[in-house]
N, C-alpha and C positions, 0 to 999 in steps of 0.2 A: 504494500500500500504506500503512495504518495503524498502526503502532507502539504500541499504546496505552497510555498512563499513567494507569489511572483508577485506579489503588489508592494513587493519593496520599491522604497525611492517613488514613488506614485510612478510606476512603470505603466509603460500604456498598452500592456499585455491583456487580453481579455482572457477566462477563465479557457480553459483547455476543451475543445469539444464546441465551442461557440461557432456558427456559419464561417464557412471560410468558399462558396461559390459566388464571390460576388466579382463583378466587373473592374476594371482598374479604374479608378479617379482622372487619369488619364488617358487618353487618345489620339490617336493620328492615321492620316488616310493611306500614310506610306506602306509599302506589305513588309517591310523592314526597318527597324529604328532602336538604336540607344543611344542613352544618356548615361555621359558618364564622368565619376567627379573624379577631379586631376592627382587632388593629395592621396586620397583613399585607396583608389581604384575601386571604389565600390561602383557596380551599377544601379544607377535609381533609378533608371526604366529603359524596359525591354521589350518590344515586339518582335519575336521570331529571329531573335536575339543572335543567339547562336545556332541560328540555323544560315549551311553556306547560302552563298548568292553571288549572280556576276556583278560584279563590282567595276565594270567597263573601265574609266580611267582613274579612278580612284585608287585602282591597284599599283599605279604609280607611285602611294607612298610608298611603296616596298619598293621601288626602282630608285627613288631620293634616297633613302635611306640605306642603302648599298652604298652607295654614290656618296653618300655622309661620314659611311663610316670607311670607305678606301680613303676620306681625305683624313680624320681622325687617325687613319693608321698609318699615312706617310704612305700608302701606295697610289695617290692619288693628291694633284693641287690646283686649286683655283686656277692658276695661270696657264696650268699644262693644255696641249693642245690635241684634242681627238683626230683622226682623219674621220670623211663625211665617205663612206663608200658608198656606191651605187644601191648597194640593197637596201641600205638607211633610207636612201633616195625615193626609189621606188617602192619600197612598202610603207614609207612612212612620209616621204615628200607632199608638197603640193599639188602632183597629178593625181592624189588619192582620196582629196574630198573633205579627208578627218581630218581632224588637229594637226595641225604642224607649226614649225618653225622657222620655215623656208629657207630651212641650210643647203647648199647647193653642193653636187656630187661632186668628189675630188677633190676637197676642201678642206681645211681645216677650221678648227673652234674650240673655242676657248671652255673647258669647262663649268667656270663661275657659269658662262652664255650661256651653254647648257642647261644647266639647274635652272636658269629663270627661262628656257623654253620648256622646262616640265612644267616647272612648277606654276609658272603666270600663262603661259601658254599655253601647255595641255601640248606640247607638239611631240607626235610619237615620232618622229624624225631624231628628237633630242635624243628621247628614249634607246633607242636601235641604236644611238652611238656613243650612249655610253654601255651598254651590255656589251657590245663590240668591243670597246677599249678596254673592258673590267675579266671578259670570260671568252672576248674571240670569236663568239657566236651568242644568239638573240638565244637559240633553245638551251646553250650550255648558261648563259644567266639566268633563264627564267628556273632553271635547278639551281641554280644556287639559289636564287630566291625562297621558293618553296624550303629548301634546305635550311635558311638562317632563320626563316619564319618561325620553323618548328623549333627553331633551338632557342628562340625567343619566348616558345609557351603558346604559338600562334598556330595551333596544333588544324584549325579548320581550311588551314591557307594550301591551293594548289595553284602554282601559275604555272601558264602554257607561253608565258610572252612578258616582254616588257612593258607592252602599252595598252593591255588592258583589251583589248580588239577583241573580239568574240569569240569561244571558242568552250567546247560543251565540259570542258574538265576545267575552266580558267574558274575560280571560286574561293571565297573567303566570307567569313561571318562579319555582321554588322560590329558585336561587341570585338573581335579582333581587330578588326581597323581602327575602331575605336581605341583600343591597347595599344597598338603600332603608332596611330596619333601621339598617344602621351608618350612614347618612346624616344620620337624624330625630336619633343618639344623638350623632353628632359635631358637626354642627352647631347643636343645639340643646338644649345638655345643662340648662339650665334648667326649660325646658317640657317636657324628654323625662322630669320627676323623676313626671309627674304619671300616666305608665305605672305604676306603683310603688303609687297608692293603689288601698286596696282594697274602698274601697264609696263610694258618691257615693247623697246624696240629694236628687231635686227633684220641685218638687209635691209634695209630701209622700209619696212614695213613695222609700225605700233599698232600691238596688240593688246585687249585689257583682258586682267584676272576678270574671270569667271564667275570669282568666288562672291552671291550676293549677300554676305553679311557683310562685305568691307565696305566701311565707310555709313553703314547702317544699324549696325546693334552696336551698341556700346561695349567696348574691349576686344570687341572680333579682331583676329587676329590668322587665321588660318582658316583650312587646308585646300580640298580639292574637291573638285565638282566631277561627275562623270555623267558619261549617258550613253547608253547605244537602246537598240530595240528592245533590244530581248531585258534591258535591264529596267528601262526606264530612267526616269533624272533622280541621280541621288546628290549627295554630299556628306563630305566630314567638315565638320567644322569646329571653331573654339574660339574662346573667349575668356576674359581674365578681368574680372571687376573686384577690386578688394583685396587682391591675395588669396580669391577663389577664382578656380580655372575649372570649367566645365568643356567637354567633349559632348558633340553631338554628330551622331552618323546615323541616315535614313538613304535609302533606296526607294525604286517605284514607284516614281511620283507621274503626272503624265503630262506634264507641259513644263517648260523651262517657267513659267510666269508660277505655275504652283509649286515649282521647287524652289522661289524667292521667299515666297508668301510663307512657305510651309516652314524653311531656314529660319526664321525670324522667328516664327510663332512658336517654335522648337526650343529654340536657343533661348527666349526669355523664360518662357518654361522654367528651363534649366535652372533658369536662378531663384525666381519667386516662385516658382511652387514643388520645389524640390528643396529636403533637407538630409544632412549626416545626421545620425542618433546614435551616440553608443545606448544599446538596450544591454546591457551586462559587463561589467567589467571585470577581469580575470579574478577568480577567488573569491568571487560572490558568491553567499551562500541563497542558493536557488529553493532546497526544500528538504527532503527527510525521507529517509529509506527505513521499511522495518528491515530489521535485522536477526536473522534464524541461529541460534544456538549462540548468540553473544553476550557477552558482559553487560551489555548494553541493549536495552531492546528498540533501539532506533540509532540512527546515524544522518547527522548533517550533510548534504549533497553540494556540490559547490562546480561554479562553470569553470571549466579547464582554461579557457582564456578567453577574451572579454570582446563579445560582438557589437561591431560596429555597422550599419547599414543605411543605404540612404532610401529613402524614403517617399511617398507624397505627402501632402500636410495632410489631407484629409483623410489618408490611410491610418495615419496614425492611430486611432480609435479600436482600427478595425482589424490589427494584427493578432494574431492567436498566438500562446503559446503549451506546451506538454513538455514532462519528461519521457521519455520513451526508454525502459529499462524492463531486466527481467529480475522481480524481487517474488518475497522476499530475500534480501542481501542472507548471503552464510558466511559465518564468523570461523576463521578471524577475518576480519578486514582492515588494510592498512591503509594508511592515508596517502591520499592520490591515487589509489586505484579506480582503473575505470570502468563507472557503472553503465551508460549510456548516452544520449543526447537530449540537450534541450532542443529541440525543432520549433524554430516559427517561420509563422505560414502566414504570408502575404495576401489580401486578396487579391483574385486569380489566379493563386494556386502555388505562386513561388514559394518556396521554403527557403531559407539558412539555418544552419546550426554549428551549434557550439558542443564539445567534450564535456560530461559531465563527470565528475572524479569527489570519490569519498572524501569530507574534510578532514575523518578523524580515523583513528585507527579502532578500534574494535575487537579487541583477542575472545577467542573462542571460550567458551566457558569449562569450567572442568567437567570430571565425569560425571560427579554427582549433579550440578547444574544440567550436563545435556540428559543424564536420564529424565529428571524432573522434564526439562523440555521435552523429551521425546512423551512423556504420557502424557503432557498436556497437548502436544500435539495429536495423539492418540484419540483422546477425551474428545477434542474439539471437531473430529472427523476432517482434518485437513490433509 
């Protein structure tokens, strides 16, 4: 039996067993979206989250971030100069419709030029030549990439290409890019400044970012915008008000004017109606275990380490929580030992949890105590 103490600290846990099929407080038309905060990594909202998706040019952060981190390691520098071969040209030039940056074949370019034809451009020309300069070939980069991704923890990410171009295995989850986002921005907050400008001109032709939170939400500051058919208009985005940094990435939207509309309406989101809560700090005592054949016929329960999560405001009310354990506990019991999980449960079904672990120890009782215990547990038909 259970004891429970969750209304500690006026916790905004409701008693265990309370509705948990209700709707999320939040919504959006996109068929992919999260939100996600910068310090924590928690997600406070998720549609189909982590489920993959083509991610048309957006896949390009994982092409900058190659490209970030060759220059990070000194195999790679701002001033070094790519050549432009014919196949960058032609699958990725201006006879081909998509993005580009209209580097001319047989050429050379400056890599800084480069990054601001990914980045502010969107030009898969840029793309092709730096894959080219980093792995020698488009399909031996698009392995590395997949490859770094996963050693990043970006476990949903398969690329077939540098630029994102269509193709039925190319896929990565919303909250993974969303993680890759905060990645380019933490580690590279120098280079990450250059997500921010908002038009780049080469060959004589100016181009403007894409990206419609700049210059529109207050602290936007990045990423990338993508689109092909099959994916619809998405975006990552981010912004930085206060010394809070939110992340926001959605897919599927069906006009470039609904993926402005939607960016905005996303991103404020983000801040006023999302919040972090720690619900449990490490070593809080959660609730009470009986305990079978012990010195003690009950035992304090305590969270193994301390849940933090973000949230909707108006979910708040409506979170549930349970221990989920198999008792009664049998003695002895030492402290820290693990009994089960605390589980709460979001509406709409999400869970997190926490370790639940004995506070105290509990030694078994002697002979003459378990026999007693044993006829009493006899007596009691248990």
């Amino acid at each position: 039996m259970l004891r429970s103490l969750l209304a500690i600290c006026l916790l905004i846990l409701a008693p265990a067993g309370a509705a948990r099929a209700q709707d999320s407080a939040y919504t959006t038309d996109a068929t992919h979206a999260v939100i996600l905060d910068f310090e924590t990594g928690q997600i406070l909202f998720s549609k189909n989250g982590d489920e993959p998706m083509p991610p048309a040019s957006m896949s390009k952060l994982m092409t900058v971030y190659m490209a970030f981190e060759a220059i990070r390691d000194g195999r790679l520098s701002l001033d070094d100069e790519l050549p432009v071969s014919e196949e960058a040209w032609r699958r990725g030039g201006a006879a081909t419709g998509g993005s580009t940056m209209f580097l001319e074949p047989n050429t050379r370019a400056r890599v800084g030029d480069l990054l601001r034809g990914i980045i502010v451009q969107s030009g898969n020309d840029a793309c092709i030549v730096i894959a080219e300069g980093l792995e020698g070939t488009e399909s031996n980069f698009a392995d590395a990439m997949t490859e770094r991704a996963h050693q990043l923890g970006l476990t949903s990410a398969n690329f077939e290409n540098a630029t994102g171009w269509p193709h039925p295995d190319h896929e990565i989850s919303a909250a993974d890019l969303a993680r890759l986002a905060a990645l380019i921005i933490e580690e590279f907050p120098e280079l990450y400044e250059i997500y921010s400008e908002t038009d780049f001109t080469y060959n004589g032709i100016r181009q403007f970012n894409r990206n419609p939170l700049l210059g529109v939400v207050e602290g936007a500051d990045g990423l990338k915008t993508g689109h092909t058919e099959e994916s619809g208009y998405g975006l990552v985005g981010s912004a930085e008000r206060d010394g809070t940094r939110r992340v926001t990435v959605f897919n599927g939207m069906e006009s470039g004017r609904a993926r402005a509309d939607e960016a905005e309406r996303i991103m404020r989101a983000a801040f006023t109606e999302f919040e972090i809560v720690e619900l449990v700090q490490a070593g809080e005592v959660l609730g009470q275990a009986d305990v079978f054949m012990g010195t003690a016929s009950v035992v304090d329960l305590r969270a193994g380490e301390a849940l933090t999560v973000g949230v909707h405001r108006r979910e708040r009310a409506d979170l549930t929580a349970e221990i989920v354990f198999e008792g009664p506990l049998r003695a002895p019991v030492l402290e820290g030992d693990p009994v089960g999980q605390l589980v709460v449960t979001f509406p709409g079904g999400r869970t997190e949890t926490v370790p639940v672990e004995a506070a105290e120890s509990v030694p078994g009782k002697g002979m003459a105590g378990r026999a007693v215990s044993a006829l009493v547990h006899l007596i009691r038909g248990n």
